[in-house]
N, C-alpha and C positions, 0 to 999 in steps of 0.2 A: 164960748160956752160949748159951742163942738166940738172942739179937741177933748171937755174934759167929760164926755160922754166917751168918746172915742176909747182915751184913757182907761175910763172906771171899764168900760167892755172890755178890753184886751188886760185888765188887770184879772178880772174876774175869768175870760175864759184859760189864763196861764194857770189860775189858781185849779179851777177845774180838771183841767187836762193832769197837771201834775196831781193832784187827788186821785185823780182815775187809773194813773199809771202806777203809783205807790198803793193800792188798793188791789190794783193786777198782782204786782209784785209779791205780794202776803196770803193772797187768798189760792186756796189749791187749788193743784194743776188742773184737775178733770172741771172747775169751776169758767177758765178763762179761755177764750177763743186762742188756738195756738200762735197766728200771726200777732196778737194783740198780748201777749206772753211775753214773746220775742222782743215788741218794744219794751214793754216795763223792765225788763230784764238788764236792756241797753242802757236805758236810765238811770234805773235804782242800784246797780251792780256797783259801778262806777264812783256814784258819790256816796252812795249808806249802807251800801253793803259792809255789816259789822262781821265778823267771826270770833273766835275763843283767843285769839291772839292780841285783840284788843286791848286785854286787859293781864296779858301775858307779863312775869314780871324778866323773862331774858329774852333776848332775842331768838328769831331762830338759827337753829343748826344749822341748813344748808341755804346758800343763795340759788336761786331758779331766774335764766334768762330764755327767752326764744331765740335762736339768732338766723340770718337768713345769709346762705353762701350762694349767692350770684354767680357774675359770669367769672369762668375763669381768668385765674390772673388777681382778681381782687379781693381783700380780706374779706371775713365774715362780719355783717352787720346785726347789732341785738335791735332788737324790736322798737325797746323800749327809745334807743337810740334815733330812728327814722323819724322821728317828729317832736319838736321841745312839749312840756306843758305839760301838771301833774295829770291833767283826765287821761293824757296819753303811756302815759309810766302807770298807772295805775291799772288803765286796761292792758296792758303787758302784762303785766305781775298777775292778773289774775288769769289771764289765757295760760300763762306758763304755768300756773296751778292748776286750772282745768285739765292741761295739757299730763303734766306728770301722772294724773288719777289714769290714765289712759293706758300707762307703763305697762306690758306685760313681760315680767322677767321672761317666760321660757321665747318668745318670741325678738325681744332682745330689741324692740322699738315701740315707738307706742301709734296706737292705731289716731289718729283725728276722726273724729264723727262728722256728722257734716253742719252741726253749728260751729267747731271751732275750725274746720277746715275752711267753711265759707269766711268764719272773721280773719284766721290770718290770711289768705287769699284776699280779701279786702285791707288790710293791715297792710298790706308787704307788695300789692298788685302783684304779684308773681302765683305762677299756677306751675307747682312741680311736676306735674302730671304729663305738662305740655313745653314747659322751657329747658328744664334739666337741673332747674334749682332745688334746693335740699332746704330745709327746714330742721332745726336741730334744735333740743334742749339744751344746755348748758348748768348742768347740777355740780356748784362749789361747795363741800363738806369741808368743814378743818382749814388747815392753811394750803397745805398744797394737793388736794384730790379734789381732781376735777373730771365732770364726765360727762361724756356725751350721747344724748340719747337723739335717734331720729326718729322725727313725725313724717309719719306716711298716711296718705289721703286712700281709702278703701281699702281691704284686704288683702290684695294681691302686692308678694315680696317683690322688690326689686332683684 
C-alpha cells in the first residue's frame, strides 16, 4: 500500500514539474525567472521544439555540423558524433543552428554568446580559450561546397 502512494506522489510531482517547465517554455521572457528559463529551455528545446520545417515539403539546402579540432595530430570530431542517442543529435543540430545565426560575414566567424559557448564547453569539456582547441561550423551546400566557419568565445580576434 506504500509503494502505491509513493508511486501516485512521484507520478504527480513528474507531471507537475514537466507542466511547469512546458509552461516556462511558452510564456514570455520578461514573465519567467532567467535561471528557471534556462531549464525549460534545456527540456522543451530538445524533445518539442517544432519550427516551419516540420512541415516543410523538401529537405533542406545546406547540412550544418559543429565539429571540435583537438589535439594535434588528430582529426576533427562533429558534436553530434561525441555521444550516441537522438537527444544528443538533436541538441547538436540545434546548437549548430543557434550557432550559424551568430555568422557575421564582414568578420568572417561567428561570435558564441555565452549560452551557446557555456553548452558547447559542456558538450565537448574543451574550453578554447584555455587549451588551443578550435570549434568550427561545418556548412555542406550542394554536393561538393563545404565551409567552414569558426566559433569564437567573446570578442576578441584570434
Amino acid at each position: 500500500m506504500a509503494m502505491d502512494s509513493w508511486n501516485r506522489r512521484t507520478a504527480i510531482a513528474i507531471a507537475v514539474v514537466h507542466t511547469l517547465l512546458l509552461a516556462a517554455y511558452t510564456l514570455p521572457e520578461q514573465t519567467v525567472p532567467l535561471r528557471f528559463r534556462y531549464w525549460s529551455q534545456a527540456y522543451a528545446r530538445v524533445l518539442f521544439h517544432q519550427d516551419w520545417r516540420l512541415f516543410a515539403p523538401d529537405p533542406p539546402v545546406c547540412g550544418c555540423s559543429i565539429e571540435l579540432l583537438g589535439d594535434p595530430g588528430f582529426p576533427a570530431v562533429r558534436l553530434e558524433d561525441l555521444h550516441g542517442g537522438f537527444i544528443w543529435k538533436r541538441m547538436a543540430a540545434n546548437a549548430c543552428r543557434y550557432a550559424e545565426a551568430g555568422y557575421d560575414p564582414k568578420r568572417g566567424w561567428i561570435l558564441a554568446g555565452d549560452a551557446l559557448g557555456r553548452s558547447l564547453m559542456g558538450m565537448t569539456g574543451r574550453d578554447p580559450r584555455s587549451d588551443g582547441s578550435v570549434w568550427r561550423v561545418l556548412r555542406s551546400c550542394e554536393r561538393d561546397t563545404l565551409e567552414f566557419i569558426e566559433v569564437r568565445l567573446g570578442q576578441t580576434p584570434r
